[in-house]
C-alpha positions in Angstrom: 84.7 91.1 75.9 86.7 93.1 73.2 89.3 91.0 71.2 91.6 91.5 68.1 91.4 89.1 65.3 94.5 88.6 63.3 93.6 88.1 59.8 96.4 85.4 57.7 97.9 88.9 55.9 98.2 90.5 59.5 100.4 87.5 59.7 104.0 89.7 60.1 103.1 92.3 61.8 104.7 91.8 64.8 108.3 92.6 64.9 109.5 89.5 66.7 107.5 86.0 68.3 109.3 83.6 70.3 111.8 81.4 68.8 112.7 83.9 66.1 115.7 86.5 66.3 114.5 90.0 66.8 117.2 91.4 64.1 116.0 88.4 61.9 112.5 88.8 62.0 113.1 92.8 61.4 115.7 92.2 58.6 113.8 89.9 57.0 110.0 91.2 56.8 109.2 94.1 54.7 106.1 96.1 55.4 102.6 94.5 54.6 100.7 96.8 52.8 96.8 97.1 52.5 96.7 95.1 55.7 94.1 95.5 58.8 93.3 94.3 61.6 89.6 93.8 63.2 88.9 95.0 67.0 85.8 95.8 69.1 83.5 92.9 68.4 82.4 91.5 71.6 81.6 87.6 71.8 82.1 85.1 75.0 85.2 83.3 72.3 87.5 84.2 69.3 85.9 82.4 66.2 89.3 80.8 64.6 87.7 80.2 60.8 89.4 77.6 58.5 88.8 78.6 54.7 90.7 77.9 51.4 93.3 80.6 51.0 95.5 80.9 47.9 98.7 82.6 48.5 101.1 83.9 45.7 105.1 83.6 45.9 106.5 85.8 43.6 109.8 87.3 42.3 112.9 87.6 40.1 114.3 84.2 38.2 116.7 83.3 40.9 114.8 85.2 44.0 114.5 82.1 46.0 110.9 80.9 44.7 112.0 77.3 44.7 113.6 77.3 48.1 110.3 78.4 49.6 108.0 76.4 47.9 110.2 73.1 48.6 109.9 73.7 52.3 105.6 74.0 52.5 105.8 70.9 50.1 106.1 69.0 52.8 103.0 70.4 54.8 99.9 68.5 54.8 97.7 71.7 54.8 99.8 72.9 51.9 99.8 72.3 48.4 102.4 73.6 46.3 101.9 74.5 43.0 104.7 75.6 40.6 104.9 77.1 37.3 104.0 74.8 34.8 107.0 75.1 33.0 107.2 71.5 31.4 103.9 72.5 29.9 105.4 75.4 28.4 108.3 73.1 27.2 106.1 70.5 25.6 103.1 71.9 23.8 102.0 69.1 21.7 105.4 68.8 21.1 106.6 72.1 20.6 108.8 73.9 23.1 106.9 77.3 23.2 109.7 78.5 26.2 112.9 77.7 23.5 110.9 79.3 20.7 110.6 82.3 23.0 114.5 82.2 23.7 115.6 82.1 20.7 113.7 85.0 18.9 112.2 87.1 21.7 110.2 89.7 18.7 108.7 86.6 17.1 107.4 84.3 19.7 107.5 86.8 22.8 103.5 86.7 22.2 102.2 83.5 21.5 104.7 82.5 24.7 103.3 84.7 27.4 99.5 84.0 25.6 100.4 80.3 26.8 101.6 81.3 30.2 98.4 83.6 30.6 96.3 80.8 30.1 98.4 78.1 32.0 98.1 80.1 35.1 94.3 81.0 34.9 94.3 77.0 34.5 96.1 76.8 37.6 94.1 79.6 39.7 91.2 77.9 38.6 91.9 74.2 39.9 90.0 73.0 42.8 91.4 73.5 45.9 92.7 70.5 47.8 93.8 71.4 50.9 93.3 74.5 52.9 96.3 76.6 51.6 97.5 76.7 48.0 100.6 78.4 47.3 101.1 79.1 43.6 105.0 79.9 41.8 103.9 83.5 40.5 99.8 84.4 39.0 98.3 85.6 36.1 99.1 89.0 37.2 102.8 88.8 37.5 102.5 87.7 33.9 101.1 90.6 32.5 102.3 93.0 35.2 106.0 92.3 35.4 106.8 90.1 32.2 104.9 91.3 29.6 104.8 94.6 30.4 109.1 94.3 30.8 109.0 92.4 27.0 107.3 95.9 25.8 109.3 98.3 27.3 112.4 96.6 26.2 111.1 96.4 22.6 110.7 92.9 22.3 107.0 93.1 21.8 105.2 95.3 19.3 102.3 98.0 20.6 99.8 96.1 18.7 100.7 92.5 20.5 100.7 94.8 24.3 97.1 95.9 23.3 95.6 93.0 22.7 97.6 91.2 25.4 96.5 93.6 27.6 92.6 93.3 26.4 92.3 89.9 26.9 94.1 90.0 30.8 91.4 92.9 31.1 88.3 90.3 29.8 89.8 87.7 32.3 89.9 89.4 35.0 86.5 91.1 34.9 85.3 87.8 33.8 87.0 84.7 35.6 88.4 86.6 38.4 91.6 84.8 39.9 91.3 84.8 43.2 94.4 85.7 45.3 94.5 86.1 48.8 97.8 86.8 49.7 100.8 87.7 47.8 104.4 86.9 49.6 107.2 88.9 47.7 110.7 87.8 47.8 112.6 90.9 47.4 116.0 89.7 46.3 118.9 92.2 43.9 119.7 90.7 40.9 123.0 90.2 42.2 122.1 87.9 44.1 119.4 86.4 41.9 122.1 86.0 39.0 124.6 84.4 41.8 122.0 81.8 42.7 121.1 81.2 39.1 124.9 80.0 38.0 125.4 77.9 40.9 122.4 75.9 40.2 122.9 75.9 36.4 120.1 75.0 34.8 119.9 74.8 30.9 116.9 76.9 30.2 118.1 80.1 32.5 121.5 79.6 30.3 120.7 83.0 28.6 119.6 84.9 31.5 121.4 88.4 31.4 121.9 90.8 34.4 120.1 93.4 32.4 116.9 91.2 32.0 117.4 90.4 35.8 117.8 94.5 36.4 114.3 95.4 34.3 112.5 92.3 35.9 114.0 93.5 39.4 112.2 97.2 38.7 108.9 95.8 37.5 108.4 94.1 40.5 109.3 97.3 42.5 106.9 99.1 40.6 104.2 96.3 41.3 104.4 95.5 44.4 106.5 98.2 46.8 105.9 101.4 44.7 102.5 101.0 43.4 103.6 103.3 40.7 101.9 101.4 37.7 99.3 98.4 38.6 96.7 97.7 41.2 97.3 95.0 43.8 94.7 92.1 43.7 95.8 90.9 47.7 97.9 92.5 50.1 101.7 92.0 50.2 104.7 90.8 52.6 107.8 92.1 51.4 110.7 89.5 52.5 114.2 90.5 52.5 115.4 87.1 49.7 118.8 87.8 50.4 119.9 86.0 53.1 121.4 82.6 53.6 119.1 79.3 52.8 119.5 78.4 56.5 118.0 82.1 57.6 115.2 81.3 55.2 114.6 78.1 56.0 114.5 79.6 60.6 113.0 82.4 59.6 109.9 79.7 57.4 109.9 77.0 60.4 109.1 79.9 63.1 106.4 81.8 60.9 104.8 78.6 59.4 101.7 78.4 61.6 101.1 82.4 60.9 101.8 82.0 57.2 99.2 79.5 56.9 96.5 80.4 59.5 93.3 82.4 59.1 91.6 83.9 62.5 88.7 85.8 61.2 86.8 87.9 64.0 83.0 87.4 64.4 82.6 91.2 62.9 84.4 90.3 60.0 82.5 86.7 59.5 79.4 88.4 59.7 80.3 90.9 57.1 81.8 88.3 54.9 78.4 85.7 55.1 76.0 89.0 54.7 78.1 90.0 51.5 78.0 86.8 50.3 74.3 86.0 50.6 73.6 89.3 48.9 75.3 88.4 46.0 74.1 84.7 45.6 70.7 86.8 46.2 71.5 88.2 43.2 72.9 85.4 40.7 69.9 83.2 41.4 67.8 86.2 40.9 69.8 86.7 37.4 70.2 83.3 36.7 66.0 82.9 37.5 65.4 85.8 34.9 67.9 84.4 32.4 65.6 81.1 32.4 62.3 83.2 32.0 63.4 85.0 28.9 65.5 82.0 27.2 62.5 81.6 24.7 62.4 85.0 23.7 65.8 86.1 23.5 67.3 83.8 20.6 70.9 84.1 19.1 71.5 83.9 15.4 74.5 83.0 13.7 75.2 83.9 10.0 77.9 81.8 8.6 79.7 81.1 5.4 82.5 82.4 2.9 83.8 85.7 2.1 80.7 87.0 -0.2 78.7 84.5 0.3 75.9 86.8 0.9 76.0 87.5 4.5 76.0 91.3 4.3 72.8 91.2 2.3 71.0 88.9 4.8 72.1 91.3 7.5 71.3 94.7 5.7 67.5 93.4 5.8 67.2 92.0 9.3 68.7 95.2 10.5 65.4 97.3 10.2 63.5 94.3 11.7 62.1 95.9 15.5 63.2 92.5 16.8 66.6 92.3 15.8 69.5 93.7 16.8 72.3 92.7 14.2 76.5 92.6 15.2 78.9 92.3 12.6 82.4 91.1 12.7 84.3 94.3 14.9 86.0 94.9 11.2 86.9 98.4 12.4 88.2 97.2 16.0 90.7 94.9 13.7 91.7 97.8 11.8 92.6 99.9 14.8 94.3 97.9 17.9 96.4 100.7 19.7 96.5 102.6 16.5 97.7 99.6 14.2 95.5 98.1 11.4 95.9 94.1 12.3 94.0 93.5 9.4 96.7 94.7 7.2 99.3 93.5 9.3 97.4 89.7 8.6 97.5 90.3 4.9 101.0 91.9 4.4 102.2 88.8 6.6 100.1 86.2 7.3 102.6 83.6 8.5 104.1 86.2 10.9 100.5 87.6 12.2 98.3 84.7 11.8 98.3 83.7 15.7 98.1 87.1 16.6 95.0 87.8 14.7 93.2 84.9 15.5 93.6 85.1 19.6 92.4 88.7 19.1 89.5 87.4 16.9 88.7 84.7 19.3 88.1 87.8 22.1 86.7 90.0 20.2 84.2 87.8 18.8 83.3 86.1 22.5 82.8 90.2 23.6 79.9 89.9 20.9 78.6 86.9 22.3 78.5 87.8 25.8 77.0 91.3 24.9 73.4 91.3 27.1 70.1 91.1 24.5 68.2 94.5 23.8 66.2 92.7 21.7 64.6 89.3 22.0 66.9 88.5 18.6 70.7 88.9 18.5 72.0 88.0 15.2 75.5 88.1 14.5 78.0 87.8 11.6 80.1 85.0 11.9 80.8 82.9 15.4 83.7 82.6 17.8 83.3 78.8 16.4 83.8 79.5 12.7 86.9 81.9 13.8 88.5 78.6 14.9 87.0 75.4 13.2 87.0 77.1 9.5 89.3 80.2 9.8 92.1 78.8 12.0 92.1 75.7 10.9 92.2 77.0 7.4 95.4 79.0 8.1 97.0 75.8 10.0 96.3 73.7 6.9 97.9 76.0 4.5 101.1 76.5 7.1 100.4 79.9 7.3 100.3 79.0 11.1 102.9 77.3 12.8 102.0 74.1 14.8 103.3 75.2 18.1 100.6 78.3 17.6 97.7 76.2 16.4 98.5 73.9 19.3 98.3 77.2 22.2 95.3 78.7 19.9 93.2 75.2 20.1 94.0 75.0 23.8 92.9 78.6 24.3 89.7 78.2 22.8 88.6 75.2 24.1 89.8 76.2 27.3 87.5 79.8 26.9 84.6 78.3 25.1 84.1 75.9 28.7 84.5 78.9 31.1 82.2 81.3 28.6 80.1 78.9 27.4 79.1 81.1 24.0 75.8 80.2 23.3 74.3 79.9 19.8 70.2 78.8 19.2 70.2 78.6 15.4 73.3 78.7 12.8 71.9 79.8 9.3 74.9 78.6 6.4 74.8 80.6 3.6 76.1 77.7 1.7 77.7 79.6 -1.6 79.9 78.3 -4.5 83.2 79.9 -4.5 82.7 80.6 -8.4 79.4 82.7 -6.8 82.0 84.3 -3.8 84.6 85.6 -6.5 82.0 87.3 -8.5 80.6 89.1 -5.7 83.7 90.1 -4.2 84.9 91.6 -7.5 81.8 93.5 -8.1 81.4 95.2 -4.7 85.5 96.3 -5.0 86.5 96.4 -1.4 89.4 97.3 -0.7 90.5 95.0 2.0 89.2 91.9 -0.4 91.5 92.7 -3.6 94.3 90.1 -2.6 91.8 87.4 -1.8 92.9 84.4 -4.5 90.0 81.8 -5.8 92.4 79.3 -3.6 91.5 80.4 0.3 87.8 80.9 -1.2 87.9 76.9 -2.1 89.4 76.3 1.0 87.1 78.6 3.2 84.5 76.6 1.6 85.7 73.0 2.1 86.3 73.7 6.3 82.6 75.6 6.1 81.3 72.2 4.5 83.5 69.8 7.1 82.1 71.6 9.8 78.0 72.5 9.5 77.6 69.4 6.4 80.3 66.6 7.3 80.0 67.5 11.0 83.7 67.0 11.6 83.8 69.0 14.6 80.9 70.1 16.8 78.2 71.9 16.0 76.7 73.9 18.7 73.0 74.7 17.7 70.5 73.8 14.9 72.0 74.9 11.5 69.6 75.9 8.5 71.5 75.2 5.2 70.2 78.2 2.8 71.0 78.4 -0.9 73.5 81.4 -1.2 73.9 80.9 -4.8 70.8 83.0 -6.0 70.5 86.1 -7.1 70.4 88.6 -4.2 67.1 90.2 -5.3 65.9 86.4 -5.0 67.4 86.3 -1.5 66.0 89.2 -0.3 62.6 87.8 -1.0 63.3 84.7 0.4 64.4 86.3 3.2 61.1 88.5 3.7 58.9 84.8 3.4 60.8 82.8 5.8 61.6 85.6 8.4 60.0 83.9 11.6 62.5 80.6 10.4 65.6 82.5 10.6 64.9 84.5 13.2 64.3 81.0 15.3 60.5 82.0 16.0 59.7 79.3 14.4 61.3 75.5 13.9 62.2 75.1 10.3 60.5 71.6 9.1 63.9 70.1 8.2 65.4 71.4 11.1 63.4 68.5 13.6 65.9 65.6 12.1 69.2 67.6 13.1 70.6 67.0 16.6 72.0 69.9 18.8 75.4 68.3 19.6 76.8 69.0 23.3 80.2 71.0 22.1 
């Protein structure tokens, strides 16, 4: 027998169902767009299939989120999850959302940074009950709200880019899953009507014209298409009728908003595509394990001029080794601005800015695939933050409230990436030794670099790979950077197989390898 299977974003596609007010129903429900249905698949019974589905509400502030969300609360197949806005408010401490407020072009970054990560936090929290339903998604942050801060001027081209890279890297990366997204097409009339009548302090400063722009992102999201990709089909719902028409129109469509009936056609597509693909991660994660001895990743740490450069220049020729230095040049040119100078001209106003896009740029590097059995790269994604960042939050060149989002970030990235190091080699240099070098090879870049921030680079190097302060995530192999660099170069050429982690160096068997 032939049957039609009504998959969950299918769920409106009939004009009227019993209960519900023809004009009501047709008022009310937009068009649902990328949405099919299944027929011809013939079977003795219709297969209903129960699986977690996440569904997102979004909208304009005032749009009638709230309302909706308020009435699956109380739905035992339903949990509600809204935006994490007392996080936001109360970051160590800091209010990240009243920084934002009150000085859009200086916070307006490090703000929707924290909101990026908060809701890849919440799209990746383990599913409770059978339907999630989430207050906005990762994607209406960058679609709608960061891309409206940037067209209105409050963010700068170089903070878009790099805003912009990272949603890119998480996406390809941690890919939130969405399954449905329910649009709650209100005017900002309306939306600016409900938000005075229920008065709350932090939508205070809410103007129509940021309700207007916020309005037209949306449209251009999710009804035009015009700009961004979809990641789940849509409902369009009219949000500008009466509570009590939401609330009939949510009580008669409850069971199809939260109900799945997947055809056997489309389960067998579904199970075939799936076993492909875990076909394929055991096969990758298989061949990972086979050629963990002989692909090895080097880290070369230390101070500015503490010799790195020299160590790398002779490894580079080595058939075995593929050597990655710090993306200099990528800092120098992010959508056509030099961050690097940016940094130095400003540090207190850049400082966050630089360090999130070193934190990605760096964990690019360390998630780059092996060509050669021995990656060895120039600085870590864990120096960035436990020497570098922490430098720049010790000398108040960082705020707290951006130290706070930045430490959250990276442990939150290191987890899900999981960077992996085999062998830290610490060019462990004087600062006296770092000065001279610096002066004699005349970058330009290094001119404004005081004997201060060498002392202190060299005090958080020491806390971390000497004192162990924070953790240490592979062997480290303390070398003497204080020599002269002919010296090095021939003690570079003796102990090759040591640094290269073919072999254990002897003092190396005492040091643990500390879980980070």
């Amino acid at each position: 027998m032939t049957f039609k299977c009504h998959s969950l974003f299918a769920l409106l596609s009939r004009v009227t169902k019993p209960g519900l007010k023809g004009s009501l129903s047709r008022k009310m429900i937009g068009n649902i767009r990328n949405v099919s249905t299944c027929n011809g698949v013939n079977g003795s019974n219709d297969h209903s299939v129960n699986r977690n589905i996440t569904v997102a509400i979004e909208g304009n502030i005032g749009s009638g989120k709230t309302s909706l969300l308020k009435f699956f609360k109380k739905n035992s197949l339903v949990e509600v999850i809204e935006e994490p806005v007392k996080k936001w408010q109360n970051v160590d401490g800091n209010n990240t959302l009243e920084l934002m407020y009150s000085d859009p072009k200086r916070w307006s970054y490090l703000f929707e940074s924290y909101v990026l990560l908060t809701m890849m936090q919440v799209h990746h929290r383990p599913q409770t009950t059978p339907v999630r339903l989430l207050e906005r998604s990762a994607y209406s942050a960058r679609y709608c709200f960061m891309e409206n801060l940037h067209r209105s001027g409050m963010l700068s081209t170089v903070e878009y880019t790099i805003f912009q890279e990272w949603f890119d890297y998480l996406m390809a990366n941690e890919k939130p899953q969405i399954d449905l997204i329910v649009y709650l097409r209100t005017s900002p009339e309306k939306c600016m009507e409900r938000i005075k009548k229920r008065s709350r302090d932090e939508e205070s400063s809410v103007s129509m014209e940021l309700l207007n722009s916020l309005h037209e992102r949306y449209e251009e999201w999710l009804v035009k298409k015009s700009k961004f990709s979809l990641p789940a089909p849509v409902v369009v719902v009219d949000g500008n009728k009466s509570l009590t028409d939401m609330f009939q129109f949510y009580e008669t469509n409850t069971q199809l908003l939260l109900e799945i009936n997947i055809c056997n056609l489309a389960l067998s597509s579904v199970s075939s595509t799936m076993l492909s693909y875990t076909d394929s991660l055991v096969s990758e994660c298989a061949m990972e394990e086979d050629t963990r001895e002989r692909n090895i990743t080097v880290a070369v740490e230390g101070n500015i001029g503490s010799g790195k450069t020299t160590l790398l220049n002779h490894f580079r020729h080595h058939s075995e080794v593929e050597v990655l230095e710090e993306p200099v040049d990528k800092w120098k040119n992010v959508g056509g601005k030099n961050l690097l100078e940016l940094f130095y001209t400003d540090c207190q106003r850049w400082s966050y800015l630089f360090e999130s896009y070193a934190v990605l740029s760096l964990m690019k590097i360390h998630k780059k695939p092996h060509v050669t059995p021995v990656k060895m790269i120039e600085r870590s994604v864990y120096s960035g933050y436990f020497c570098f960042e922490h430098n720049l939050c010790k000398s108040g060149m960082m705020s707290k409230a951006e130290h706070s989002v930045h430490n959250e970030w990276f442990n939150w990235i290191t987890k899900q990436q999981q960077p992996h190091l085999d062998l830290i080699i610490y060019l462990k240099t004087s600062p006296e030794t770092c000065m001279e070098r610096i002066k004699a090879r005349n970058r330009s870049e290094e001119k404004t670099i005081p004997m201060e921030l060498l002392n202190a680079l060299h005090e958080r190097h020491e806390e971390w790979l000497i004192q162990r302060k924070f953790p240490v995530p592979a062997p480290v192999m303390v070398v003497d950077g204080n020599r002269d660099l002919d010296e090095m170069i021939t003690f570079y050429k003796k102990n090759d197989q040591y640094i290269l982690g073919m072999k254990q160096w002897p003092q190396l068997h005492s040091l643990q390898r500390p879980v980070c």
